[in-house]
KOLGU-847568 format. One record per residue (C-alpha): chain; residue in three letters; x negated, y negated, z; residue number from 1. Coordinates in steps of 0.25 Angstrom, whole numbers, plus 5000, padded with zeros to 4 digits. Layout:
REM KOLGU-847568
ch  aa  px  py  pz  i
A  Ala  X  Y  Z  NUM
...
REM end
This chain:
REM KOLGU-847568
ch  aa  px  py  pz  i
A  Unk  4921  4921  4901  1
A  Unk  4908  4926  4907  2
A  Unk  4903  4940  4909  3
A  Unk  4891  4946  4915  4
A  Unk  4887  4961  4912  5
A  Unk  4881  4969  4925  6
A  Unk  4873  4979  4923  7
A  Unk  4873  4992  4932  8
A  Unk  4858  4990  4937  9
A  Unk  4861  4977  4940  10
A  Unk  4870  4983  4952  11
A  Unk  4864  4980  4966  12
A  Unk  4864  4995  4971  13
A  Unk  4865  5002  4987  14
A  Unk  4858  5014  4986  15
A  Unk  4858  5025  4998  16
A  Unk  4854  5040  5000  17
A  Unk  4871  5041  4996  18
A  Unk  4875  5029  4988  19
A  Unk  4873  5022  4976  20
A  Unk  4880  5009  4977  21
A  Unk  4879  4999  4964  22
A  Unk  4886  4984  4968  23
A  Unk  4892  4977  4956  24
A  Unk  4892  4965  4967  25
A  Unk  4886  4961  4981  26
A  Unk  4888  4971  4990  27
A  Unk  4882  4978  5002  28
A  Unk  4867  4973  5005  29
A  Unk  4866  4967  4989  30
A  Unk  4872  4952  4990  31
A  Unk  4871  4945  4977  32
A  Unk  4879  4931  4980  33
A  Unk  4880  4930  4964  34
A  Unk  4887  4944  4963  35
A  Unk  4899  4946  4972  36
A  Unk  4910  4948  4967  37
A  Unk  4916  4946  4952  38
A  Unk  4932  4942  4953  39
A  Unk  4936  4949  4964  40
A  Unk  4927  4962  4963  41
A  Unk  4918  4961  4975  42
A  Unk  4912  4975  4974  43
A  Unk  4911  4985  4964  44
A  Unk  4901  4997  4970  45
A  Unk  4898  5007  4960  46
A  Unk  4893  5019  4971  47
A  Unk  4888  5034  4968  48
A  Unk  4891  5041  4983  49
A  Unk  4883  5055  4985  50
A  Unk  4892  5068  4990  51
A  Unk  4895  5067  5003  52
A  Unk  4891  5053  5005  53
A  Unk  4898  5039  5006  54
A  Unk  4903  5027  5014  55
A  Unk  4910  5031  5026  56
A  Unk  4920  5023  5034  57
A  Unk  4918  5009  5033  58
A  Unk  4927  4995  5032  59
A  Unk  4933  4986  5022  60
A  Unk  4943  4973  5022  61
A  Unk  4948  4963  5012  62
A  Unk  4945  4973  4997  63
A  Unk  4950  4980  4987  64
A  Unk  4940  4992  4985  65
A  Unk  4944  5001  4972  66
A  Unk  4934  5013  4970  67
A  Unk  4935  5021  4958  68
A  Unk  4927  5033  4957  69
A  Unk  4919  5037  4944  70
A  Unk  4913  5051  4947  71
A  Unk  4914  5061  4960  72
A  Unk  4925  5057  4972  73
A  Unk  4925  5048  4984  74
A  Unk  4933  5050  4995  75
A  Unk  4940  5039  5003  76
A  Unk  4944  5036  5017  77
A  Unk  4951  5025  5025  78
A  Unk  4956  5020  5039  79
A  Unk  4970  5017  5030  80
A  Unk  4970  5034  5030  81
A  Unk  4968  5034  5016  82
A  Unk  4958  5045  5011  83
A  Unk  4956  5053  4999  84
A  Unk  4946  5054  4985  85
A  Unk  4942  5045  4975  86
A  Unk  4938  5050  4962  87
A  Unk  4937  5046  4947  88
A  Unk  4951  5039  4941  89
A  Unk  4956  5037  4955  90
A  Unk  4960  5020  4957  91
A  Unk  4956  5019  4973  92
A  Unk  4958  5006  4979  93
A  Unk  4957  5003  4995  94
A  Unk  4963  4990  5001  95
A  Unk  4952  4986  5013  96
A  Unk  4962  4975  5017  97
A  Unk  4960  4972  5031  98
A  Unk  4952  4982  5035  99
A  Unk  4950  4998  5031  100
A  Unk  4940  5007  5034  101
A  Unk  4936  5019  5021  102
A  Unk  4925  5027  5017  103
A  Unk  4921  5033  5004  104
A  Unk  4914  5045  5003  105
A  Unk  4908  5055  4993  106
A  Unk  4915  5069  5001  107
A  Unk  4921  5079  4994  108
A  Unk  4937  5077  4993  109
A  Unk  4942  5089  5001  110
A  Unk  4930  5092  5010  111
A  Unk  4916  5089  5014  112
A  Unk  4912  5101  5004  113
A  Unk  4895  5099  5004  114
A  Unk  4896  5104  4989  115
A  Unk  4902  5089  4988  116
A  Unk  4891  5084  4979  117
A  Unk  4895  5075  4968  118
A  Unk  4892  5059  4969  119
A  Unk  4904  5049  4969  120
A  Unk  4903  5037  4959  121
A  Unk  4911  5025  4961  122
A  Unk  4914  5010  4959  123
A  Unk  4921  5003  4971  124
A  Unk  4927  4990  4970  125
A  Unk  4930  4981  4980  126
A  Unk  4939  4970  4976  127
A  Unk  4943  4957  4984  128
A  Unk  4958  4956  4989  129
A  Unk  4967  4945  4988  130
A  Unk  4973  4946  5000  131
A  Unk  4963  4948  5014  132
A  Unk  4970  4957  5026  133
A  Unk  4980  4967  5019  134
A  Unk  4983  4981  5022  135
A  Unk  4971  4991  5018  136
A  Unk  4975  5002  5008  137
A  Unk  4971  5011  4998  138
A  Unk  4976  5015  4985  139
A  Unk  4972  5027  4972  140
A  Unk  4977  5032  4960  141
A  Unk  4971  5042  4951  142
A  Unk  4971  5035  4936  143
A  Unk  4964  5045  4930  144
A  Unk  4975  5049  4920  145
A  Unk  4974  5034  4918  146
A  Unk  4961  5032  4914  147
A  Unk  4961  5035  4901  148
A  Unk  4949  5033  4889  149
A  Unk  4952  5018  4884  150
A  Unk  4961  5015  4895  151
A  Unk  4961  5003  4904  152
A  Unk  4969  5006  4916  153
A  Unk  4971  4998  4929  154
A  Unk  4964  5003  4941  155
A  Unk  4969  4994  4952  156
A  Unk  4976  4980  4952  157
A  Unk  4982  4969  4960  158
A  Unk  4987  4962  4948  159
A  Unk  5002  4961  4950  160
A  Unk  5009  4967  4937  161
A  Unk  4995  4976  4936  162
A  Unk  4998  4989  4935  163
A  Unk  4987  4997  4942  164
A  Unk  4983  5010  4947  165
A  Unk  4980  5004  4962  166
A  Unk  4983  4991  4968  167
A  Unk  4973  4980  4972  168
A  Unk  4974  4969  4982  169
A  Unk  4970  4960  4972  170
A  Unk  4980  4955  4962  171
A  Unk  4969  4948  4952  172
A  Unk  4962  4960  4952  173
A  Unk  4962  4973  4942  174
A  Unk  4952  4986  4940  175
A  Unk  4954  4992  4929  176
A  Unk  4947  5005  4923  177
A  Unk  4944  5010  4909  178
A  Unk  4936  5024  4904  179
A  Unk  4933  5022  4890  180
A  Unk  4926  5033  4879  181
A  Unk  4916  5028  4870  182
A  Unk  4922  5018  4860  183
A  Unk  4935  5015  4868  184
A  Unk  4938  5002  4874  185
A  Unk  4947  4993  4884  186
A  Unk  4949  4978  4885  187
A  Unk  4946  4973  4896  188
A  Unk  4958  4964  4905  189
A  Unk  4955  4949  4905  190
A  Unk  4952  4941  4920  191
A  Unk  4945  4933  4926  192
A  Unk  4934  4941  4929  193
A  Unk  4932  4955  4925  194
A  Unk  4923  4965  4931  195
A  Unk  4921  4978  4921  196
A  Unk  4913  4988  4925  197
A  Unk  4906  5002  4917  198
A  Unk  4908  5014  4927  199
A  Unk  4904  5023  4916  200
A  Unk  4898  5024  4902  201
A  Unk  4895  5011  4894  202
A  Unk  4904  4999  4884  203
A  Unk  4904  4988  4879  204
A  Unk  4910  4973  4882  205
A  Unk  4909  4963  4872  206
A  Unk  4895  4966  4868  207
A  Unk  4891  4970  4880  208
A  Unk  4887  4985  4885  209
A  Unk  4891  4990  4899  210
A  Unk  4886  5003  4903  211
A  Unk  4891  5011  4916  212
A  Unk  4890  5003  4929  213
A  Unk  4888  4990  4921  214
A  Unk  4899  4977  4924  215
A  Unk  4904  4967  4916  216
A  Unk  4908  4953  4925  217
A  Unk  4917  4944  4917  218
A  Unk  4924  4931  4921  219
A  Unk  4938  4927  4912  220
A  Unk  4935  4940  4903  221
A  Unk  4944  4950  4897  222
A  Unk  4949  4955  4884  223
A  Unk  4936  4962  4879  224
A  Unk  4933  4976  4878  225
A  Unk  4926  4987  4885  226
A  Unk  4920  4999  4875  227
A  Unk  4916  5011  4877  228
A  Unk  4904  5014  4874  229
A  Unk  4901  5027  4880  230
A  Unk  4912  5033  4888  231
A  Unk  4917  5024  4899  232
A  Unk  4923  5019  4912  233
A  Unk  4924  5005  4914  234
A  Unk  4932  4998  4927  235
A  Unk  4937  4982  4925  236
A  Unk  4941  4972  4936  237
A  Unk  4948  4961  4929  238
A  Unk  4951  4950  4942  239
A  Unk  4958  4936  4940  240
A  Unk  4951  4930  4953  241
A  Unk  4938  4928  4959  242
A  Unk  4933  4932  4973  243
A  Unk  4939  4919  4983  244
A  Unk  4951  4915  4973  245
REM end
């Protein structure tokens, strides 16, 4: 077993007049050859997007990119015609497969109303296919009645067998989400290579604090807890493969 705490200032960041963009991995202008990619987790963004502001139009091909939205709502658009808001407890996946074309951006969900002023928070994650060249599409299920304190509940899956709120193209690879109050606690699934990850409030790991935006990378780990010690959020990849298997 091997395991390696991240810390959030650790982050390479892009910061514009618009976008702050923390990178748990190369991406973007910050190339790090000894930190791209964990399993098959290439990218995993955590962005705060001001009102009326975003990424417009722009490609994708060959990923699995799953955003889940911790405050405020991020509206969604594609050349596949699929369109709509993304909010908190809502499991988003879009398939780039081939080739697509989206844009996410921070506009009000009915209108462009200028009293629109709220940020949007989020963590996008892009993960690798195993299959290159199949259709795009897009997938979301609001698990909010789901998500209950102490609960570990499957966000998306390719896992045959796995039960899961949206399907990835990826059958070694499974996100999973908990929200925790202070004191509560969920075991973490045993893989390969686990990638945890504190979107809010703090815990503990076998000794070892993690407070919010901090990660936790583990190779052949699983089985241990994660306790809340403030009221929490915590997202885990547990992946069987390595990027190239």
């Amino acid at each position: 077993m091997s395991k390696l705490i991240i810390r959030s200032d650790e982050r390479a960041r892009t910061t514009t007049e618009w976008l702050d963009s923390a990178h748990s991995f190369s991406f973007g202008d910050h190339y790090d050859p000894t930190n791209t990619h964990h399993g098959v987790l290439l990218v995993q963004n955590e962005d705060v997007v001001a009102p009326g502001q975003g990424f417009d139009t722009h490609p994708h091909a060959e990923t699995e990119i799953i955003t889940w939205v911790l405050s405020g709502s991020l509206v969604h658009q594609d050349s596949e015609g699929n369109a709509g808001a993304i909010y908190p407890g809502l499991a988003q996946r879009m398939s780039a497969g081939r080739g697509i074309l989206h844009s996410e951006r921070n506009d009000h969900v009915e209108s462009p109303d200028p009293v629109h002023v709220d940020p949007v928070h989020f963590v996008q994650m892009w993960v690798m296919p195993d299959e290159f060249g199949i259709d795009p599409g897009y997938e979301q299920l609001d698990i909010a009645s789901e998500l209950q304190p102490g609960r570990l509940v499957t966000v998306a899956s390719g896992a045959p067998g796995h039960d899961s709120a949206i399907r990835i193209a990826n059958r070694g690879a499974t996100l999973s989400a908990a929200r925790l109050t202070a004191g509560q606690q969920v075991v973490i699934p045993t893989s390969r290579f686990t990638h945890l990850f504190v979107t809010r409030g703090s815990g503990e790991v076998d000794g070892d604090l993690l407070s919010s935006s901090d990660a936790l990378r583990a190779a052949d780990f699983g089985g241990s807890t994660v306790r809340a010690i403030t009221d929490a959020e915590v997202l885990i990849w547990s992946m069987d493969a390595r990027l190239g298997e």
